[in-house]
C-alpha positions, 0 to 999 in steps of 0.5 A: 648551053642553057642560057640559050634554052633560056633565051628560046623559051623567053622568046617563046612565052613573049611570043606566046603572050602577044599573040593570045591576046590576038586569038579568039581563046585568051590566057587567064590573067593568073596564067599570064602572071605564072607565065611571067614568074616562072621566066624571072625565076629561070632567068634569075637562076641562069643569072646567078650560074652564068655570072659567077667570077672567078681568076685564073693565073698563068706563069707564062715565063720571059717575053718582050712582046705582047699580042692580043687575038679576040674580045678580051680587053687587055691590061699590062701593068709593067712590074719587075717581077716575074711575069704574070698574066691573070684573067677575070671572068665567069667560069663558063669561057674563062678557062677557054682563054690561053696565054703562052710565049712563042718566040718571046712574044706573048700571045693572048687568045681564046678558043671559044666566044667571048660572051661575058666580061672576061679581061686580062691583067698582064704584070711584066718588065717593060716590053718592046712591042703591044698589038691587039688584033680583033675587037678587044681594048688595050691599055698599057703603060709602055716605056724603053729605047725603042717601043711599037704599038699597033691595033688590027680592028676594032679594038681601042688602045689607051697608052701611057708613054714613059721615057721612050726615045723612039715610039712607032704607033699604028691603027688599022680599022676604028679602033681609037687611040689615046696617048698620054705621056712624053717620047722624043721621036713618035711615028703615027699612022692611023687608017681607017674610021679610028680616033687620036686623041694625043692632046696628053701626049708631047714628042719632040719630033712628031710625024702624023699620018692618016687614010680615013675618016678618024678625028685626030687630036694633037700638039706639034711643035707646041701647037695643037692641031684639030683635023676632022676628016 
């Protein structure tokens, strides 16, 4: 691609710069400056191609579930509409991100890098189960009987509970968790290096579990417990 001949070729001319400045034959001022010129206008250029923004829309049909595979953040936004998932980026990766339902479960993901600022905004009924596998966030308004959320890696999930009986939340590797909101019964359990933070979150029946060295946050039995592992 030719951002990354643009990257080769500022290495290079900075290469080239330092160096003659060490050599026994020197580049004129004048060149040094044409030099420069001509790299902020190609990278400029590179700039303008590379960062254009774009939508794609996709109507994926029913689902009760969520995954989320990669970099990309993800936003769900429960709505009573049809479902809609809609992704924001430049057009050079985001036509490589795919949203399709396999056996009700909507699955995010992309079959190249993710170099720029590509998220993903979902529009849907309410669902039963969120889980981000990679290093991309998730934040998500989450309500029903009985909801799950789980985050595989590095990615962060920020989560607005609404009027759910059962919540069962779990965190494997450093992604954070953020809970804001009201349940009757929630289960925690994070392992690895990540954070809770649930000061914003009250549950009737709290149970909090953690391996690792994550910071957790939260009220129990209307007390607030600080634990720093």
């Amino acid at each position: 691609m030719n951002i990354f001949k643009s990257i080769i070729l500022a290495s290079a001319l900075t290469a080239a710069a330092f160096s003659a400045s060490s050599c026994y034959f020197r580049i004129s001022d004048e060149a040094k400056k044409e030099m420069k010129s001509a790299l902020e206008l190609r990278l400029e250029s590179n700039k303008k191609v590379y960062s254009k923004s774009d939508s794609v829309v996709f109507h994926p049909g029913a689902f009760t579930s969520v995954s989320s595979r990669g970099s990309m953040d993800v936003e769900l936004i429960i709505s009573d509409c049809e479902p809609v998932v809609s992704v924001f980026g430049t057009h050079i990766t985001r036509d490589s991100v795919r949203a399709y339902v396999n056996d009700g479960k909507l699955i995010i993901d992309t079959n190249s890098p993710i170099m720029y600022d590509e998220f993903v905004r979902i529009y849907a009924p309410a669902v039963s189960a969120i889980e981000t596998r990679g290093s991309g966030d998730f934040t998500a308004t989450l309500e029903g009987e009985s909801v799950q959320a789980a985050s595989l890696g590095s990615g962060d999930m920020d989560l607005n509970i609404v009027n759910v009986v059962n919540l069962n939340v779990s965190s494997s590797g450093s992604g954070d968790v953020v809970l804001k909101g009201k349940a009757a019964e929630a289960v925690i359990s994070m392992v690895g290096s990540g954070d809770l933070d649930a000061l914003g979150f009250d549950a009737t029946k709290i149970s909090v579990s953690s391996h690792g060295s994550g910071d957790l946050n939260y009220k129990k039995d209307g007390k607030v417990i600080h634990k720093n592992d």
